[in-house]
Residue frames as qw, qx, qy, qz and C-alpha x, y, z in Angstrom:
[[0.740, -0.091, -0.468, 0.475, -3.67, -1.39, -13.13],
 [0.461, -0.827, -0.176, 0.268, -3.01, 0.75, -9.89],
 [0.423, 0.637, -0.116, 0.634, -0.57, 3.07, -10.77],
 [0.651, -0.691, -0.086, 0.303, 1.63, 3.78, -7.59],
 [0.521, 0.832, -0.139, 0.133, 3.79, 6.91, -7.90],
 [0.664, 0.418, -0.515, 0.347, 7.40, 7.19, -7.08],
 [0.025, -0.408, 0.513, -0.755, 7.20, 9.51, -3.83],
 [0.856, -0.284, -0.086, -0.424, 4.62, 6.39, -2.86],
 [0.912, 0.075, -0.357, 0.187, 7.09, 3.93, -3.46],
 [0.443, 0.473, -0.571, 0.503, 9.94, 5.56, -2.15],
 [0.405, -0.462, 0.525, -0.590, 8.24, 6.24, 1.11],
 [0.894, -0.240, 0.043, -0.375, 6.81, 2.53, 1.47],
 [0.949, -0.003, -0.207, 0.237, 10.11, 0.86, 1.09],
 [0.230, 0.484, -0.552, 0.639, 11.47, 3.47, 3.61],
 [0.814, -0.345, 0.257, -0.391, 8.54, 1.96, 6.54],
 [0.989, -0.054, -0.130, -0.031, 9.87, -1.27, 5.03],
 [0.424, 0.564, -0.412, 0.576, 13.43, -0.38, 6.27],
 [0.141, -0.550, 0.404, -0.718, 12.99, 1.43, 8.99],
 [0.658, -0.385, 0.238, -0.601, 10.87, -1.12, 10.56],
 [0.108, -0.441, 0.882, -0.125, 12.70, -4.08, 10.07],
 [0.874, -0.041, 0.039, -0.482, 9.54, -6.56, 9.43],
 [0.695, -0.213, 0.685, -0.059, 9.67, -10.05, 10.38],
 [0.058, 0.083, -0.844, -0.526, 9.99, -12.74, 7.13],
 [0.040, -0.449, -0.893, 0.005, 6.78, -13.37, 5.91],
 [0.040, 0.765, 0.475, -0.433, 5.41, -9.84, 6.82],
 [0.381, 0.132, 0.187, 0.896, 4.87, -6.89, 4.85],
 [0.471, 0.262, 0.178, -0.823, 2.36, -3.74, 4.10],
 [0.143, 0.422, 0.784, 0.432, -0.51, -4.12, 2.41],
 [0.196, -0.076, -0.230, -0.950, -3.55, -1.96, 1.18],
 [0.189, -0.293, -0.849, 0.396, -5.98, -2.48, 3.31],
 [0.265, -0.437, -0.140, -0.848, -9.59, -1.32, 3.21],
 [0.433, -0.204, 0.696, -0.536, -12.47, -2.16, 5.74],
 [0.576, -0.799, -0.006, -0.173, -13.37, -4.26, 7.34],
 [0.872, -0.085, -0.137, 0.462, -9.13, -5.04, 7.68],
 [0.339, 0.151, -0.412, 0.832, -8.53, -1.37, 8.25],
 [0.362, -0.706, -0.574, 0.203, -10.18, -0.39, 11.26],
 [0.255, -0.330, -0.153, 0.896, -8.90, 3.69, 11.08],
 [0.195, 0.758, -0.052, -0.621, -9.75, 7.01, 10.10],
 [0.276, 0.359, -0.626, -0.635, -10.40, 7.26, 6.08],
 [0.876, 0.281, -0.104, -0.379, -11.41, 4.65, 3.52],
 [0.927, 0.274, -0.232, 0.107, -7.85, 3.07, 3.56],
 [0.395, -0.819, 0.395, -0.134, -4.92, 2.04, 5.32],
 [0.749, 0.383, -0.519, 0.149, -1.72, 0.33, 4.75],
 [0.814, -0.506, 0.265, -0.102, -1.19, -2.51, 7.91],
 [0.102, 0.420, -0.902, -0.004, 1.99, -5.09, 8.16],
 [0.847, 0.033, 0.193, -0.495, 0.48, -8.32, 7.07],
 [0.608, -0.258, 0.737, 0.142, 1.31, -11.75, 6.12],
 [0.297, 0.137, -0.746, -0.580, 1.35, -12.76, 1.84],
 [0.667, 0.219, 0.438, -0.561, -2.25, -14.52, 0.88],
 [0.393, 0.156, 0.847, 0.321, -2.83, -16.58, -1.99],
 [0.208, 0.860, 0.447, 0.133, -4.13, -14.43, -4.84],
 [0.241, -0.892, 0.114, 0.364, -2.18, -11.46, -3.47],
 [0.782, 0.436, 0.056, 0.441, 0.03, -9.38, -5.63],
 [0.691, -0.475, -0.035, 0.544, 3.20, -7.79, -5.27],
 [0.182, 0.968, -0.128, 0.119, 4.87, -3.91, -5.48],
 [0.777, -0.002, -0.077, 0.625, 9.07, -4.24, -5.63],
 [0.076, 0.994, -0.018, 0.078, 10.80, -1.54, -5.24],
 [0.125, 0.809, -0.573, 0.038, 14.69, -2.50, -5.94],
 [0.385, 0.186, -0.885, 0.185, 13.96, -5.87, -5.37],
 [0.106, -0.072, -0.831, 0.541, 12.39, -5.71, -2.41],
 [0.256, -0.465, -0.570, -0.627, 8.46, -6.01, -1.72],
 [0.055, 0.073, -0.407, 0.909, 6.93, -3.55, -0.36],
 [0.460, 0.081, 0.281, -0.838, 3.32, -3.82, -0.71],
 [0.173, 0.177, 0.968, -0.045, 0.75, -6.34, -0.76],
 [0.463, 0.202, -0.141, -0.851, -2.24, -6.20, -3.02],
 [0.566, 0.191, 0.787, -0.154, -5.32, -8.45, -2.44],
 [0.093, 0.135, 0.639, 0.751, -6.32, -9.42, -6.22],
 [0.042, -0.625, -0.759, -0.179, -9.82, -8.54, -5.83],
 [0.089, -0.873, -0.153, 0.455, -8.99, -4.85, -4.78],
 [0.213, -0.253, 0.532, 0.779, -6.45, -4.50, -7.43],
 [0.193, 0.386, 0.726, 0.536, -9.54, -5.20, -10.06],
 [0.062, -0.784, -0.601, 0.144, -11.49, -2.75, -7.99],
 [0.108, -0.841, 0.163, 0.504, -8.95, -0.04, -8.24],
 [0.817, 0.213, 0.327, 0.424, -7.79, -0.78, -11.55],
 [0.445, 0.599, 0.071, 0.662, -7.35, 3.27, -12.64],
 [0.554, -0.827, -0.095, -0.020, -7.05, 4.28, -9.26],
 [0.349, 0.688, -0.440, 0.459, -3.46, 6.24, -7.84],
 [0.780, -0.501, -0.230, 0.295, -1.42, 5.68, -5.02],
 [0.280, 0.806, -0.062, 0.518, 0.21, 8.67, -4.03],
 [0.667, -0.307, -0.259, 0.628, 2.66, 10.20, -1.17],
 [0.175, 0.458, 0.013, 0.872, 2.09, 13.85, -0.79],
 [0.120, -0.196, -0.539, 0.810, 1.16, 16.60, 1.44],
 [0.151, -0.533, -0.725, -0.408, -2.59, 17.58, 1.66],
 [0.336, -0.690, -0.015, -0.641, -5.03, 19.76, 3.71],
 [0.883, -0.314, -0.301, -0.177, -4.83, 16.87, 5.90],
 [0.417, -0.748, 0.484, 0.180, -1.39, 16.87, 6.73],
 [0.529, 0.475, -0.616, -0.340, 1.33, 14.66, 4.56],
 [0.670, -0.041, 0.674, -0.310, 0.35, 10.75, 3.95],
 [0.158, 0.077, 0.739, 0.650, -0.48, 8.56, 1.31],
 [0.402, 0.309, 0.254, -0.824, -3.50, 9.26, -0.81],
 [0.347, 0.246, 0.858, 0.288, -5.80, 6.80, -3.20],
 [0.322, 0.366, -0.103, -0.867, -7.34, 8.53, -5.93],
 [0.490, 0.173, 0.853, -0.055, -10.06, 6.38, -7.11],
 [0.249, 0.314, -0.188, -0.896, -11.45, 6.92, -10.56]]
């Protein structure tokens, strides 16, 4: 299973605050060709899918995970920290 750490969560269900999403929307984890940026991955504001599973975080869901990436990332991290890059999340795929 993905293993998402805390200073992930905490920041994704401060975007989901701060931005106020519509019902129906949230993030998700998002590779290509659905993210279109810089990197391998990117977390968009999308609508719930069939198949798709769900990250709470006090109740409230914050991230969307298609099931067929979850099996792809099964020992893979989700992280929130600062990097050469600057600070962001980071997916450590193993």
């Amino acid at each position: 299973m993905l293993k998402i750490t805390p200073a992930a969560r905490k920041e994704l269900k401060r975007i989901v605050d701060d931005r106020k999403l519509d019902v129906g929307r949230c993030l998700r984890l998002a590779i290509p060709p659905a993210w279109t940026g810089a990197g391998d991955f990117g977390i968009v504001i999308d609508g719930e899918k069939g198949g798709d599973r769900s990250v709470l975080v006090r109740g409230v869901k914050v991230l969307l995970l298609d099931e067929h990436l979850l099996e792809k990332l099964a020992s893979s991290k989700l992280d929130f920290k600062e990097s050469p890059q600057g600070i962001g999340f980071t997916l450590d795929v193993y």
